[in-house]
C-alpha positions in Angstrom: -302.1 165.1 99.5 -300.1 162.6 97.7 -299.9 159.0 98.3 -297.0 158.4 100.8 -296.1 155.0 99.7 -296.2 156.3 96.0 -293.5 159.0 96.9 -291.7 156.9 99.3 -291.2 154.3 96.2 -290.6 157.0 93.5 -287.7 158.8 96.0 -285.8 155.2 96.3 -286.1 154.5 92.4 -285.2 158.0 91.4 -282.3 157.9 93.9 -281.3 154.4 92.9 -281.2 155.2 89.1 -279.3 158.4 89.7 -276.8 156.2 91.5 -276.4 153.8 88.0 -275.3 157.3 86.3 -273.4 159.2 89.2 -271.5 155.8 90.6 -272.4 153.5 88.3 -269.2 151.1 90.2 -271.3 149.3 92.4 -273.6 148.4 90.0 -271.4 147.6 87.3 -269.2 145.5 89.4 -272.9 143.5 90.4 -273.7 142.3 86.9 -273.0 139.0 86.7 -269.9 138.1 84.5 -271.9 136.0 81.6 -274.1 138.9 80.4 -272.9 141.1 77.9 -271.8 145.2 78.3 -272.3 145.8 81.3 -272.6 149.6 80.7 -275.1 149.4 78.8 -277.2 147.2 81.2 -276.6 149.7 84.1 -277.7 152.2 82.0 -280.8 150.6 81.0 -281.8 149.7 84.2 -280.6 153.1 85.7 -283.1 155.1 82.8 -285.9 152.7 83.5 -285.9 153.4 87.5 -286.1 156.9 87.1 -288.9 156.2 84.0 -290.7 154.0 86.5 -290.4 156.3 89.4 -291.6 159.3 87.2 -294.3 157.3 85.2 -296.1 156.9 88.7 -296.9 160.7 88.9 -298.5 160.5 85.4 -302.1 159.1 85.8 -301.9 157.4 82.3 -298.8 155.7 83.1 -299.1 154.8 86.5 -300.2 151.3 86.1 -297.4 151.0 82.9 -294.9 152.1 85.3 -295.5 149.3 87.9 -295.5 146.7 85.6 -292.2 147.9 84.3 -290.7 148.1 87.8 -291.7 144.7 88.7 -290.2 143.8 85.4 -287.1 145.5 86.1 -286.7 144.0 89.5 -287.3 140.0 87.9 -284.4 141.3 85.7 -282.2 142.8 88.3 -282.9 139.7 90.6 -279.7 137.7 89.2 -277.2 140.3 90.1 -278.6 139.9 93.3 -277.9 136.3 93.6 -274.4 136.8 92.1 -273.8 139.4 94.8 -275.3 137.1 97.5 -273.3 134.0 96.2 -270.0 136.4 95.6 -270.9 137.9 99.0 -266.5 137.9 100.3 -266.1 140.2 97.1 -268.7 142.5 98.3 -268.0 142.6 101.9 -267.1 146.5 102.0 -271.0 146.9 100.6 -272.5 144.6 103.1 -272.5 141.5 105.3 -272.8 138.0 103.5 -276.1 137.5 105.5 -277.9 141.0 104.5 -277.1 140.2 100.7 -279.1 136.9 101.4 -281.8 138.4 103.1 -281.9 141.0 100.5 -282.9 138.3 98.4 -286.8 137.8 99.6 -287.2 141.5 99.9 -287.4 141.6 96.6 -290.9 139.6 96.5 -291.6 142.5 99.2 -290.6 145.4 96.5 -292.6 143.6 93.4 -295.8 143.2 95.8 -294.6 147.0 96.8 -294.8 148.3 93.1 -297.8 146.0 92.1 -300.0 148.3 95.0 -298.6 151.0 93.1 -300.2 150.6 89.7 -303.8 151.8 90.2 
């Protein structure tokens, strides 16, 4: 039987980094305005979810996958902040308050994908 939490967390990053290719607007509109291309770092971050998410099935890779995950979700953290602190532009994506609280959870998803890698 496989591991519920495993395919739980693969089905969000495999949805997630289908998103950055399908509608990559949301995502493209969340990197913060001083990084560079912005395409390209959707992208990027869209191919490693779905890597991440796949590399989990793979014995071999499992525990590379996790540590790229958590790594991906240190580097994603600042377009959460900017998304938090620009909160009024993205009221038609959520309330200010859940963009805040969205802001701890990610602790919750690095401890998430660090129980992952064995």
């Amino acid at each position: 039987m496989p591991n519920i939490s495993r395919l739980a967390a693969s089905a969000l990053f495999l949805t997630s980094g289908s998103l950055h290719f399908i509608k990559p607007g949301i995502f493209l509109e969340i990197v913060p305005p001083a990084l560079p291309n912005p395409q390209a770092l959707v992208a990027i971050s869209g191919a490693a979810e779905i890597a991440g998410a796949l590399g989990w099935w793979i014995p071999v890779t499992r525990k590379t996958a996790s540590y790229g995950l958590i790594a991906l979700l240190i580097g994603v953290f600042p377009a959460n902040v900017y998304m938090a602190l620009a909160h009024e532009r993205f009221a038609s994506v959520a309330p200010a308050w859940l963009l805040f609280a969205r802001l701890p959870l990610q602790l919750a998803l690095i401890a998430w994908m660090w129980s992952l890698r064995d």
